[in-house]
TIBAZA-68468 format. One record per residue (C-alpha): residue number from 1; x, y, z. Coordinates in steps of 0.25 Angstrom, whole numbers. Example, Ala and Ser with C-alpha at 12.3 -4.5 7.8 and 13.67 -1.06 7.14 Angstrom:
@resi: 1 | u: 49 | v: -18 | w: 31
@resi: 2 | u: 55 | v: -4 | w: 29
REM end
This chain:
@resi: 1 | u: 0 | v: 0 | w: 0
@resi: 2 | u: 6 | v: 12 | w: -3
@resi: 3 | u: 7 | v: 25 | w: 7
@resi: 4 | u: -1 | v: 35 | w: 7
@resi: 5 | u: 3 | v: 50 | w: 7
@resi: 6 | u: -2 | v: 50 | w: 23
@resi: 7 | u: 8 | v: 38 | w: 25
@resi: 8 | u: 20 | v: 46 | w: 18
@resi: 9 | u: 17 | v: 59 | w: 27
@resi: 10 | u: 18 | v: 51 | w: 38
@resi: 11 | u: 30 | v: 44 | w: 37
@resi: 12 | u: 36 | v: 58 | w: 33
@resi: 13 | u: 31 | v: 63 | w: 48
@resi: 14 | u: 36 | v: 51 | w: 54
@resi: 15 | u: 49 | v: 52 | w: 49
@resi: 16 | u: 53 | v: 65 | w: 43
@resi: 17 | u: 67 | v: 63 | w: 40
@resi: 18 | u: 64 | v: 52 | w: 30
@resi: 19 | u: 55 | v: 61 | w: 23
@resi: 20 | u: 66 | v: 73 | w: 23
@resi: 21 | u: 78 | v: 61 | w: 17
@resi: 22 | u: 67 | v: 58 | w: 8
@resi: 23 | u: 65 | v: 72 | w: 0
@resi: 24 | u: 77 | v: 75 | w: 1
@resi: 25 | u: 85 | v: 62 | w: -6
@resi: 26 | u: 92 | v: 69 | w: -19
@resi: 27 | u: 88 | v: 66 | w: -33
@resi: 28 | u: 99 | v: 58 | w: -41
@resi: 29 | u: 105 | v: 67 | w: -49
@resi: 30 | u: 106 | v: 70 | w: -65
@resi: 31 | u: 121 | v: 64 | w: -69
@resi: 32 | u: 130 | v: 71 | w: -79
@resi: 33 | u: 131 | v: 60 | w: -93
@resi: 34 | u: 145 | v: 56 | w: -93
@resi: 35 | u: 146 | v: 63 | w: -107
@resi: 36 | u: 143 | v: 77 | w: -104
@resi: 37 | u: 157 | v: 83 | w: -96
@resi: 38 | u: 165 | v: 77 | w: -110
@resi: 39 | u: 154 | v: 84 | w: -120
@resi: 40 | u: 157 | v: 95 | w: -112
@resi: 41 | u: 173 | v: 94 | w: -112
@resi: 42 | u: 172 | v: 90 | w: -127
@resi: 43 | u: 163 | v: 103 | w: -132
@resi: 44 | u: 173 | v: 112 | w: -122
@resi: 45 | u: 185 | v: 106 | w: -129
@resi: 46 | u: 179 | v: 107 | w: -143
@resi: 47 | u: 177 | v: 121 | w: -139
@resi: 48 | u: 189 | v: 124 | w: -136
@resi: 49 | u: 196 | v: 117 | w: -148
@resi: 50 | u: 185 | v: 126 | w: -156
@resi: 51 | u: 191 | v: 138 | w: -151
@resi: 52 | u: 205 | v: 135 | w: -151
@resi: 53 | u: 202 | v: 133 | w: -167
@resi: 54 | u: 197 | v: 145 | w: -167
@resi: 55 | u: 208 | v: 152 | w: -161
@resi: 56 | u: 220 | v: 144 | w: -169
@resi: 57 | u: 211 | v: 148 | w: -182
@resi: 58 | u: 211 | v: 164 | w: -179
@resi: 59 | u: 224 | v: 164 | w: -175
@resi: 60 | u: 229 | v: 156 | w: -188
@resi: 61 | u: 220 | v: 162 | w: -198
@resi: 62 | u: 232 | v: 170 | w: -202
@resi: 63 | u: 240 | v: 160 | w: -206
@resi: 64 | u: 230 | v: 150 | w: -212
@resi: 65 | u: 226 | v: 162 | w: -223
@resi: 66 | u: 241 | v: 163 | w: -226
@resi: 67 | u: 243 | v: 150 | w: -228
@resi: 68 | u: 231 | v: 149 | w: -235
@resi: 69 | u: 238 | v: 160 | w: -244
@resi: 70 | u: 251 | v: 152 | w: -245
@resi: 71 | u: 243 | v: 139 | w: -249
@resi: 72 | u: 236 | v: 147 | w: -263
@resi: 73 | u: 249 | v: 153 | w: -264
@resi: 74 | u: 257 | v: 140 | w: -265
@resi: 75 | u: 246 | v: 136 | w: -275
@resi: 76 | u: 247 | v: 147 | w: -284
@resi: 77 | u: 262 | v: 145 | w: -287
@resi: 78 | u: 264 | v: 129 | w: -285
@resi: 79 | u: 261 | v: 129 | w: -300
@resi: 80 | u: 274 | v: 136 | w: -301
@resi: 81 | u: 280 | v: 127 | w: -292
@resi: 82 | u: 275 | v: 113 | w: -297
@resi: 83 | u: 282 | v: 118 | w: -311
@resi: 84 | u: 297 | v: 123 | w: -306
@resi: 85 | u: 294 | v: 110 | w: -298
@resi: 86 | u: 293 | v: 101 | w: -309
@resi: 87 | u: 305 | v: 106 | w: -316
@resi: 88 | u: 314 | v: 101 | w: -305
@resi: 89 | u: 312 | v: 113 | w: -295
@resi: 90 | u: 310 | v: 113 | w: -281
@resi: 91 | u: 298 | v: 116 | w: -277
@resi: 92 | u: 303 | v: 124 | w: -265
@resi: 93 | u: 311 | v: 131 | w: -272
@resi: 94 | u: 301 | v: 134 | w: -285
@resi: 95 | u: 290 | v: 138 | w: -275
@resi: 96 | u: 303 | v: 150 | w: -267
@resi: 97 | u: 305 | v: 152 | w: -284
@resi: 98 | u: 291 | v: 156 | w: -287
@resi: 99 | u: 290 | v: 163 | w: -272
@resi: 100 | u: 302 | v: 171 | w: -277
@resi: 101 | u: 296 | v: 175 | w: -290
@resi: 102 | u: 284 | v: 180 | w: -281
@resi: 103 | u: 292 | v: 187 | w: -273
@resi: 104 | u: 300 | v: 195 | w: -283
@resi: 105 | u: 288 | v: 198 | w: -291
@resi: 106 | u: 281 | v: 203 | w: -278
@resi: 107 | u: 294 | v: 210 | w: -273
@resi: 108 | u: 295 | v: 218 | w: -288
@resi: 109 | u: 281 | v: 222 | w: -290
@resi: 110 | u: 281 | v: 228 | w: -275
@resi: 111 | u: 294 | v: 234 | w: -278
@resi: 112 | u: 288 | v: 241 | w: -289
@resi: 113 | u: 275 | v: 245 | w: -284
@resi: 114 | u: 282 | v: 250 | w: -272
@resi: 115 | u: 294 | v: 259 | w: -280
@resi: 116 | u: 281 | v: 264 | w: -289
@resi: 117 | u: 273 | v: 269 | w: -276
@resi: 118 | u: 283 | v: 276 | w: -270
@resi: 119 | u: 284 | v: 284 | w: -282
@resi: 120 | u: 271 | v: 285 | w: -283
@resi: 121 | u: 269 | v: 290 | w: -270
@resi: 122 | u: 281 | v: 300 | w: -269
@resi: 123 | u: 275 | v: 306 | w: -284
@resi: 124 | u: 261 | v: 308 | w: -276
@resi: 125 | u: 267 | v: 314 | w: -264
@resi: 126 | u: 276 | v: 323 | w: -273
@resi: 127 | u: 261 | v: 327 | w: -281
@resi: 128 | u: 253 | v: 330 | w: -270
@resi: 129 | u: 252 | v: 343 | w: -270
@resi: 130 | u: 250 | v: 344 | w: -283
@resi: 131 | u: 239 | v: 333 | w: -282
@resi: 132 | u: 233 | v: 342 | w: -271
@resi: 133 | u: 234 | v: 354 | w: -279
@resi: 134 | u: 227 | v: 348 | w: -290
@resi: 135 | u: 215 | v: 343 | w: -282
@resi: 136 | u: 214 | v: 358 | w: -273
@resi: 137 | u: 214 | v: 365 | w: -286
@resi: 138 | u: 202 | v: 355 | w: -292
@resi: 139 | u: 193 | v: 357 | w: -280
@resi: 140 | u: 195 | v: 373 | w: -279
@resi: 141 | u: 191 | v: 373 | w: -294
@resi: 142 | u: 179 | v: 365 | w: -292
@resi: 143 | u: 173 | v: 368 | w: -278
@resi: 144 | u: 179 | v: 382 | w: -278
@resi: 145 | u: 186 | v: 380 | w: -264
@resi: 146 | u: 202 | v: 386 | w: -260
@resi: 147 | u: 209 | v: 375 | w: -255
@resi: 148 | u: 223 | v: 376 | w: -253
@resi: 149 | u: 233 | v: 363 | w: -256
@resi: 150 | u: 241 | v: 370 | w: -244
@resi: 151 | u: 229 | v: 369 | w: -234
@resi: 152 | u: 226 | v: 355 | w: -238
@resi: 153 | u: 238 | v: 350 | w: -236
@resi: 154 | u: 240 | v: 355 | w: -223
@resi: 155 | u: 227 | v: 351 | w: -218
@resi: 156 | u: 231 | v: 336 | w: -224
@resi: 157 | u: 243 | v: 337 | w: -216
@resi: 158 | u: 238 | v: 343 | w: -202
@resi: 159 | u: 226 | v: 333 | w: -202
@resi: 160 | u: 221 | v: 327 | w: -189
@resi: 161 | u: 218 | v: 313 | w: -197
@resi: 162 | u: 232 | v: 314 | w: -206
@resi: 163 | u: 238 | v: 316 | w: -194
@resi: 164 | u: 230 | v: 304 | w: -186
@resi: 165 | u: 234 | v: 295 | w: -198
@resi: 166 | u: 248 | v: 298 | w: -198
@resi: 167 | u: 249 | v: 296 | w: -183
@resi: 168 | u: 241 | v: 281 | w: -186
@resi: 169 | u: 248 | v: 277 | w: -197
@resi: 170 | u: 262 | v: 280 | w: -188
@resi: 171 | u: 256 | v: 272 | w: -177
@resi: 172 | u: 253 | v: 260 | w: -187
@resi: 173 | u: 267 | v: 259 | w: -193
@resi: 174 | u: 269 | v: 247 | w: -183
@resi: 175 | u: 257 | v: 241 | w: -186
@resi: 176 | u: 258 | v: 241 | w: -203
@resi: 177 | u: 273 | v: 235 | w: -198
@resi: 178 | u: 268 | v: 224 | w: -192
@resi: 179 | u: 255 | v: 223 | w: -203
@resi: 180 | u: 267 | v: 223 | w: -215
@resi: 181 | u: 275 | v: 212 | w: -205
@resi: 182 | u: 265 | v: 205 | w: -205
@resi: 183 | u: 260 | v: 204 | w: -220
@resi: 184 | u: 275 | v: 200 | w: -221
@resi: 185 | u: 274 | v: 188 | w: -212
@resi: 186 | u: 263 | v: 184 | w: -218
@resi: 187 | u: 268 | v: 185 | w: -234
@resi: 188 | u: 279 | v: 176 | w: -228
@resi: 189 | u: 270 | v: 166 | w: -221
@resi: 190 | u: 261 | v: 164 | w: -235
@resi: 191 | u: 275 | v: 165 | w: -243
@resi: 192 | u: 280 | v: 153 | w: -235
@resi: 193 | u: 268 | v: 145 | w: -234
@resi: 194 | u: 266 | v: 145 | w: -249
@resi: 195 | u: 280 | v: 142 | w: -250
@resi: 196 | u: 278 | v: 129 | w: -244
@resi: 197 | u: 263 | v: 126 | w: -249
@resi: 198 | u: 271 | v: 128 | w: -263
@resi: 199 | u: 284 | v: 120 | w: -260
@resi: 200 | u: 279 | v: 109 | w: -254
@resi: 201 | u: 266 | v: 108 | w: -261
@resi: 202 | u: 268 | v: 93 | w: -264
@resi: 203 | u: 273 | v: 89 | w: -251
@resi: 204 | u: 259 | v: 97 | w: -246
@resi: 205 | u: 252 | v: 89 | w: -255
@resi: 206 | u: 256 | v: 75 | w: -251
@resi: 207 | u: 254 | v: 79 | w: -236
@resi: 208 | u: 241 | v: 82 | w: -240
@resi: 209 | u: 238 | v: 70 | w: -247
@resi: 210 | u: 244 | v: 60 | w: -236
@resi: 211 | u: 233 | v: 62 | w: -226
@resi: 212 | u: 221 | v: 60 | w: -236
@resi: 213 | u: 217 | v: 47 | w: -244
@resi: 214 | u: 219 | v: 47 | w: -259
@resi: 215 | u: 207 | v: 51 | w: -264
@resi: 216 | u: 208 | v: 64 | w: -255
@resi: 217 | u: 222 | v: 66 | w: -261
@resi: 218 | u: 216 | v: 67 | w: -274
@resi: 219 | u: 206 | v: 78 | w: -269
@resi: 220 | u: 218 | v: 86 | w: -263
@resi: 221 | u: 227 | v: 85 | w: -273
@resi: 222 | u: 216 | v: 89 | w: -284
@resi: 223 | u: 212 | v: 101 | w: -275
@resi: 224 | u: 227 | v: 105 | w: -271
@resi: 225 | u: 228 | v: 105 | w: -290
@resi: 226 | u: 217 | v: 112 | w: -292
@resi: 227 | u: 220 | v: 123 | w: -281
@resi: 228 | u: 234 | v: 125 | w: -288
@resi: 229 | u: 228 | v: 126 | w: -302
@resi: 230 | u: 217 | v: 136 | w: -297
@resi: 231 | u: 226 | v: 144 | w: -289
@resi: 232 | u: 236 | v: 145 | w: -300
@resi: 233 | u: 224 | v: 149 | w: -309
@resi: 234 | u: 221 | v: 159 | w: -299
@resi: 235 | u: 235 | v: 165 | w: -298
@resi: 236 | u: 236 | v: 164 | w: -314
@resi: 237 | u: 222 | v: 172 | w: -318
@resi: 238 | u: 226 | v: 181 | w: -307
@resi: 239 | u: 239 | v: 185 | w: -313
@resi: 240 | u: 234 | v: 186 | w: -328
@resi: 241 | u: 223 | v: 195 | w: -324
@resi: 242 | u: 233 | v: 205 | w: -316
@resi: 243 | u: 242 | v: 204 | w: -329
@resi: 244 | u: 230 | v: 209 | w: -336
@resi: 245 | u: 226 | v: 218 | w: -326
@resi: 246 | u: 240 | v: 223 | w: -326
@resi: 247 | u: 242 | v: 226 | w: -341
@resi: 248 | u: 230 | v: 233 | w: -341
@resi: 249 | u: 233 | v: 244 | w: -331
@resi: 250 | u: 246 | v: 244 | w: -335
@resi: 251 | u: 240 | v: 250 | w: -350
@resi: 252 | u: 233 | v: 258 | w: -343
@resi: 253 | u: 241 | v: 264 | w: -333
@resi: 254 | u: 253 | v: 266 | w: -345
@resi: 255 | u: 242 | v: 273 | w: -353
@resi: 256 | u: 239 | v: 281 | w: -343
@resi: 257 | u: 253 | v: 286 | w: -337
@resi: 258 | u: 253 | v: 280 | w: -324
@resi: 259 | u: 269 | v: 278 | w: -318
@resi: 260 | u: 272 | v: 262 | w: -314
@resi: 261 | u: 262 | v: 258 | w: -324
@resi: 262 | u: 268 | v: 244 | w: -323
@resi: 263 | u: 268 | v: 241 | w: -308
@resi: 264 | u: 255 | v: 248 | w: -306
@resi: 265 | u: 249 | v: 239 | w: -316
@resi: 266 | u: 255 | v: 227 | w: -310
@resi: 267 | u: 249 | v: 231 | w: -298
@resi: 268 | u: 237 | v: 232 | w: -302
@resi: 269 | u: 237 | v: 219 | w: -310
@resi: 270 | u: 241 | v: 210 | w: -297
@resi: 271 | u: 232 | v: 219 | w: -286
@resi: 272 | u: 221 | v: 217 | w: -292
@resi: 273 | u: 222 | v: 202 | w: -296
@resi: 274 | u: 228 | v: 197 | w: -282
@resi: 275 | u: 220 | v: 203 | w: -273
@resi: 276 | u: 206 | v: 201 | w: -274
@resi: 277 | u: 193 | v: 210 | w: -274
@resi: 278 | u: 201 | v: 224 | w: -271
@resi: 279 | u: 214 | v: 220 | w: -280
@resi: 280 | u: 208 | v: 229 | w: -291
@resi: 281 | u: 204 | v: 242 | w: -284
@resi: 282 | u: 218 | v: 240 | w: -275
@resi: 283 | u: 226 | v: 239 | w: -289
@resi: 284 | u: 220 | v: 250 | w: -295
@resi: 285 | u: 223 | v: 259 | w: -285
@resi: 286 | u: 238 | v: 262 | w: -286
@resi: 287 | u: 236 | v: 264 | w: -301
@resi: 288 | u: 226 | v: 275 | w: -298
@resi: 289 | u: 234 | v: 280 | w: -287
@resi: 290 | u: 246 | v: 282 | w: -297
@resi: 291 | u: 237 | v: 286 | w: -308
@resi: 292 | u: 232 | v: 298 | w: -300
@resi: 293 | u: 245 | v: 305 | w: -298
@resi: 294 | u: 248 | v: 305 | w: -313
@resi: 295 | u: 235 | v: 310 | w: -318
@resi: 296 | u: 221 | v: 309 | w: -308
@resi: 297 | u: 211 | v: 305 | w: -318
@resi: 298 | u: 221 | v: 293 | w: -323
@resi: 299 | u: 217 | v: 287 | w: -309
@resi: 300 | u: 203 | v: 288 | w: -311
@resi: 301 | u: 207 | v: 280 | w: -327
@resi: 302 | u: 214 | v: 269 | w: -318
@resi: 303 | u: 202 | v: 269 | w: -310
@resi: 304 | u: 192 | v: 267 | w: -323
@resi: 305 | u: 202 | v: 258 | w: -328
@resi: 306 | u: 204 | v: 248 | w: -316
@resi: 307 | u: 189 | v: 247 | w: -313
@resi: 308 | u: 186 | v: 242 | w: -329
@resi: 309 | u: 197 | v: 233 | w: -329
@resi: 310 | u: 192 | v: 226 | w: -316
@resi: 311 | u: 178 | v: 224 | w: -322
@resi: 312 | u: 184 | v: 219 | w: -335
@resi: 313 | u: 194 | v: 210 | w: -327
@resi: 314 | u: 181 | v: 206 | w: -317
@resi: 315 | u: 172 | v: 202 | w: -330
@resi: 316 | u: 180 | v: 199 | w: -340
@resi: 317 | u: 195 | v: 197 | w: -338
@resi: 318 | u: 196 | v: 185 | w: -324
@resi: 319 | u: 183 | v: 178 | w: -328
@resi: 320 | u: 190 | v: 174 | w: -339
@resi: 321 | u: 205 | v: 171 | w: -333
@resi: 322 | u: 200 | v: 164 | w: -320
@resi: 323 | u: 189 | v: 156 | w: -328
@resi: 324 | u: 204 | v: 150 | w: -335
@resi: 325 | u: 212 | v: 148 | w: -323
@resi: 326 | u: 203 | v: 149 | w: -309
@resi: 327 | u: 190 | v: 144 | w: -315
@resi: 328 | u: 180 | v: 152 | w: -306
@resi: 329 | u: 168 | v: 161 | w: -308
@resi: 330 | u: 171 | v: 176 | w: -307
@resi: 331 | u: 158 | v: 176 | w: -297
@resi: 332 | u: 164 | v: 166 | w: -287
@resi: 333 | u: 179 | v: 171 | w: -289
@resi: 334 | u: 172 | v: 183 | w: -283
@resi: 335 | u: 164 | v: 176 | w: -273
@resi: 336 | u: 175 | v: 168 | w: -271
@resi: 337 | u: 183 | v: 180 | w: -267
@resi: 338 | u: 173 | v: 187 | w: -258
@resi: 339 | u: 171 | v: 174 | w: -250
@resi: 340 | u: 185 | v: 174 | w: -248
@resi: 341 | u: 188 | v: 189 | w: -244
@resi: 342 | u: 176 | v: 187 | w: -235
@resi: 343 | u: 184 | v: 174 | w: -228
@resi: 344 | u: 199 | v: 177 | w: -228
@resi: 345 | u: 201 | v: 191 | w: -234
@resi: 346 | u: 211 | v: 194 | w: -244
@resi: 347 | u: 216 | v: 180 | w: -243
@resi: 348 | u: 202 | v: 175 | w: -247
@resi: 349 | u: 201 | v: 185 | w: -257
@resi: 350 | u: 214 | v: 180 | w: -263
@resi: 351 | u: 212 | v: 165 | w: -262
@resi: 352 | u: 199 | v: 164 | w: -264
@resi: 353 | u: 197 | v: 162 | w: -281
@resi: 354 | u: 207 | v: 150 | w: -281
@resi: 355 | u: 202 | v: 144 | w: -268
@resi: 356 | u: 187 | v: 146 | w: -275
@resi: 357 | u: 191 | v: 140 | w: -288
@resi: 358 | u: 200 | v: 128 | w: -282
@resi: 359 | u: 188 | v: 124 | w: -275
@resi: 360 | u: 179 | v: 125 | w: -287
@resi: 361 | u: 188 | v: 115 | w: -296
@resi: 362 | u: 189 | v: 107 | w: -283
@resi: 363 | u: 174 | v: 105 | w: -281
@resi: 364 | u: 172 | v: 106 | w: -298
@resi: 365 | u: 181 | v: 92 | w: -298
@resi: 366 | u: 170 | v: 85 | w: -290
@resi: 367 | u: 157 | v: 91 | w: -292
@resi: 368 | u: 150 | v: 83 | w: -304
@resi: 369 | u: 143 | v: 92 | w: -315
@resi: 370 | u: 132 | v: 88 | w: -324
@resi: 371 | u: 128 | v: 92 | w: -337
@resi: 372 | u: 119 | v: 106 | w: -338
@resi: 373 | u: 107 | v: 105 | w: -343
@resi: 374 | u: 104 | v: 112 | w: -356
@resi: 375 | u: 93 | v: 123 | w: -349
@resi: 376 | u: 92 | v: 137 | w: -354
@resi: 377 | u: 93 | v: 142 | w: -339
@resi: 378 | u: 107 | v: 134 | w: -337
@resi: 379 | u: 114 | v: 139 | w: -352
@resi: 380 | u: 108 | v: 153 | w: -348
@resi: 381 | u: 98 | v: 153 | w: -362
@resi: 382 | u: 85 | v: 158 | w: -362
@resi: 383 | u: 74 | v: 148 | w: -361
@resi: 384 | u: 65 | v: 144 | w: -372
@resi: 385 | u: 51 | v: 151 | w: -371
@resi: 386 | u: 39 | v: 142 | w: -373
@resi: 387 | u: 44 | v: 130 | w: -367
@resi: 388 | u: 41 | v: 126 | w: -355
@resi: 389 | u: 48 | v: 118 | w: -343
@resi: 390 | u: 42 | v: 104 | w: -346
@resi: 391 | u: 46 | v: 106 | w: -361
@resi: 392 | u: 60 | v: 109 | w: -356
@resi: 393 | u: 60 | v: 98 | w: -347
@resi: 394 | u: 56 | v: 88 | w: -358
@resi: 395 | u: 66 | v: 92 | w: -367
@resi: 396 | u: 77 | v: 91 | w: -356
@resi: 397 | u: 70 | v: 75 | w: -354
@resi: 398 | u: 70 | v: 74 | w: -370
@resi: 399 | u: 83 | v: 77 | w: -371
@resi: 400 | u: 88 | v: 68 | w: -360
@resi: 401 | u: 81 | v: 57 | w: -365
REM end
């Protein structure tokens, strides 16, 4: 029989400490799984190691872009290499051949631009005044003022902001030291890289190719070929366009007058080719610059002229050369270039053409095409009026059978 409520409440007066034990007994407690404090020590650690990546990738971002540099460097010239090589030379010492013929044309063409500025620069400082003259004179005729070349100056030279900038440009000389040191350290650290991607391309190779199966050797070995052949193409299309570009300025600039005619066409040939998006309004520039102290309106004919030659070089002139050598549309060379501005900068902007097309023949070698089928709307004619889908699509079933 089991108790009653009236029962229970009486054994709890009769013995009240049994009833305190009982409500107070404590309830078994939830256990921690086994697995949890390693989860836990695991996602801490992967944390961590997350980090720690982070942190090693920031701090070599510098070096990974130059020797990402180096490495489409070493594949612009192994070209030359693999052809002294295979007359005998050494490749180490055809790859310090072809650096030493860089390095001289460099050295020359700096030399020259170099001796042509000063000069420049002395012949301007020399014409100042008259230049300052000439512009006084031309606003008291139109606007009817008094200016004095003699106030101007001295207003120019007792400024609060050219005082400010002389001040600020004297408390920077350390820091365009250290910016010109490093630019130097960096040029060596590419130079030597590409050194060794270029020398010892083969030994690289087989490297390479000892940690992967077979069939992935053949992969490798067909990408590493055709990102030679597309670099070199690159380099190539570049080099004749800025030929081109450089003969043509240079008939202009001789028909106009303009001192150093040569280098400044030069110039203008390889600024405008080898650096990307802003090469052409960087080029054109000094040309201008000089123009004007021979003759102002033969700045404004440069000008004229530089802005025409772009559009015929842009429509016309690289569809044409790169369509030989790169084999890449004009609208995703371009794209090509603003994705890689927009990731690396001016090292994306440089590398970004060959990297695009290698990856195009790359993928074109595996990606199976078909036959097109003969439709107006694929071969851009205009359709045929009167006939209508289901005709079209039993003639296409006609013809198949």
């Amino acid at each position: 029989m089991a108790p009653t409520e009236e029962t229970l409440s009486a054994d709890a007066d009769d013995n009240p400490s049994a009833a305190r034990v009982s409500s107070e007994s404590p309830q078994p407690a939830a256990r921690m799984p086994r697995w949890l404090p390693r989860a836990m020590v695991l996602a801490l650690a992967l944390v961590a190691c997350f980090r720690l990546a982070t942190w090693a990738f920031d701090q070599l971002t510098g070096l990974l872009l130059n020797i990402l540099i180096a490495f489409f460097l070493a594949l612009a010239i192994e070209p030359a290499v693999d052809r002294m090589a295979a007359r005998g030379m050494r490749r180490g010492l055809a790859t310090g051949l072809v650096f030493l013929a860089i390095l001289v044309g460099t050295a020359g063409f700096f030399t020259l631009l170099g001796s042509m500025l000063a000069d420049q620069i002395i012949t301007m400082v020399q014409d100042f005044p008259k230049y300052l003259d000439d512009v006084v004179s031309w606003i008291n005729d139109t606007f009817h003022t008094h200016l004095s070349r003699l106030e101007i100056q001295d207003s120019l030279l007792h400024s609060d902001w050219l005082q400010s900038y002389v001040k600020n440009s004297a408390d920077n000389v350390l820091d365009v030291s250290a910016q010109v040191l490093g630019g130097l350290f960096k040029t060596l650290t590419v130079t030597l890289f590409a050194f060794y991607f270029a020398a010892d391309g083969p030994r690289l190779r087989r490297a390479l190719c000892s940690v992967l199966p077979p069939t992935r050797q053949v992969e490798v070995l067909r990408a590493w070929e055709i990102a030679v052949a597309k670099t070199g193409g690159y380099i190539y299309s570049r080099g004749l366009m800025a030929l081109i570009s450089g003969v043509a300025h240079y008939i202009l600039l001789e028909a106009l007058g303009v001192p150093y005619a040569p280098a400044l066409a030069v110039w203008v040939g390889l600024i405008s080719q080898f650096i990307p998006t802003i090469g052409t309004y960087l080029a054109g520039a000094l040309p201008m610059l000089i123009a004007f102290t021979i003759e102002p309106w033969y700045a404004l004919w440069v000008l004229i002229f530089v802005v025409i030659y772009q559009q015929f070089e842009n429509y016309l002139l690289q569809p044409r050369i790169t369509a030989r050598t790169v084999d890449i549309h004009p609208a995703v060379s371009f794209g090509s270039v603003i994705a890689g501005t927009a990731l690396l900068g001016a090292v994306g902007a440089l590398i970004a053409i060959p990297a695009t097309a290698t990856l195009q023949a790359f993928l074109g070698a595996y990606i199976k095409r078909y036959d097109v089928t003969d439709d107006p709307r694929v071969h851009g004619r205009a359709r045929r009026r009167g006939v209508s889908a289901l005709a079209r699509m039993r003639a296409a079933l006609a013809r198949r059978g």
